[in-house]
C-alpha positions as CSV (number, residue, x, y, z in Angstrom):
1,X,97.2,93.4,112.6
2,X,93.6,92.9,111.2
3,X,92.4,89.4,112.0
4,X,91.7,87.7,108.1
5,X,88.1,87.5,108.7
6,X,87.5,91.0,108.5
7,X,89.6,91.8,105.7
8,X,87.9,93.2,102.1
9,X,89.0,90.5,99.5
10,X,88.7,91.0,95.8
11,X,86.7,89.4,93.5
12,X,87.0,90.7,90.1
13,X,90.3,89.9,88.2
14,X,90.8,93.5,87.9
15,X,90.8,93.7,91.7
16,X,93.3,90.7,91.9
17,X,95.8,91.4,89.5
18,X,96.1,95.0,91.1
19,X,95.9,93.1,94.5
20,X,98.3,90.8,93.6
21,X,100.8,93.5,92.0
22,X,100.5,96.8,94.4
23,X,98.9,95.6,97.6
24,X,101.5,93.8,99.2
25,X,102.6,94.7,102.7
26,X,106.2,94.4,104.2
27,X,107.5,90.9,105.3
28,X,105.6,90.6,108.7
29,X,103.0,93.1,108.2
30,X,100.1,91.0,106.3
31,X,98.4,88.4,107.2
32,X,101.1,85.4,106.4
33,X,102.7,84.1,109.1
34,X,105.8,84.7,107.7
35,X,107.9,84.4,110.9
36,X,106.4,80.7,112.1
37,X,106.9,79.4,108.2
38,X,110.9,80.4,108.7
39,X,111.1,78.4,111.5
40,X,109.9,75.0,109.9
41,X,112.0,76.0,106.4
42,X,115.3,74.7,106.2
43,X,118.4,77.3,106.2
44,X,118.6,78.4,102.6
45,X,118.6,81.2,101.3
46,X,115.1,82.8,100.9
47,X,113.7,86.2,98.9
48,X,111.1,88.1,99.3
49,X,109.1,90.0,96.5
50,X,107.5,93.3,98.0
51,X,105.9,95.0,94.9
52,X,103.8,98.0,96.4
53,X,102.3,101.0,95.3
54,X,102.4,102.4,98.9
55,X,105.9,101.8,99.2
56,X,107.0,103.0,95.5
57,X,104.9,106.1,96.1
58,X,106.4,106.6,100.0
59,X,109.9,106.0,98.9
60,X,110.8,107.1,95.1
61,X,114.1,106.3,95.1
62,X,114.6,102.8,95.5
63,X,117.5,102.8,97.8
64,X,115.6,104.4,100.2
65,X,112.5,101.5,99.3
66,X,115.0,98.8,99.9
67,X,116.7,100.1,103.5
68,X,113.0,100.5,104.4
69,X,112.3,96.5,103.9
70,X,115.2,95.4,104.8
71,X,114.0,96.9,108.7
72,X,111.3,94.4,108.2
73,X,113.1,91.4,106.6
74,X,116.3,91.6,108.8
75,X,114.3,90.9,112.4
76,X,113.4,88.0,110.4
77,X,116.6,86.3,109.6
């Protein structure tokens, strides 16, 4: 994983939104620490929203999307 310091951030609103909508990585892959928050939240029931161009273009049909992050968000649980 790329330490935060060195990542490219946007700056124009343009940038963001896109960012914000399409450049999202799989729970555990960016730079959030998803796995350390779990363990301080209590057991509820939790959701994750992936939206990704990456992943829409890699896996059309979104059955095949879904079984792909659910690899990621199940060695979370």
């Amino acid at each position: 994983m790329a330490s935060p310091l060195f990542v490219q951030l946007p700056t124009k609103f343009e940038e963001l939104l896109d960012e914000a909508i399409n450049g999202r990585s799989c729970p555990g892959e960016g730079a959030l620490p998803i796995a350390e928050l779990l363990q301080v939240v209590p057991d509820v029931p939790i959701s994750f929203e992936v939206r990704s161009r990456a992943l829409r273009d890699g896996f059309t049909d979104a059955t095949e999307r879904a079984k792909h992050l659910w690899k990621f968000a199940s060695v979370l649980a």
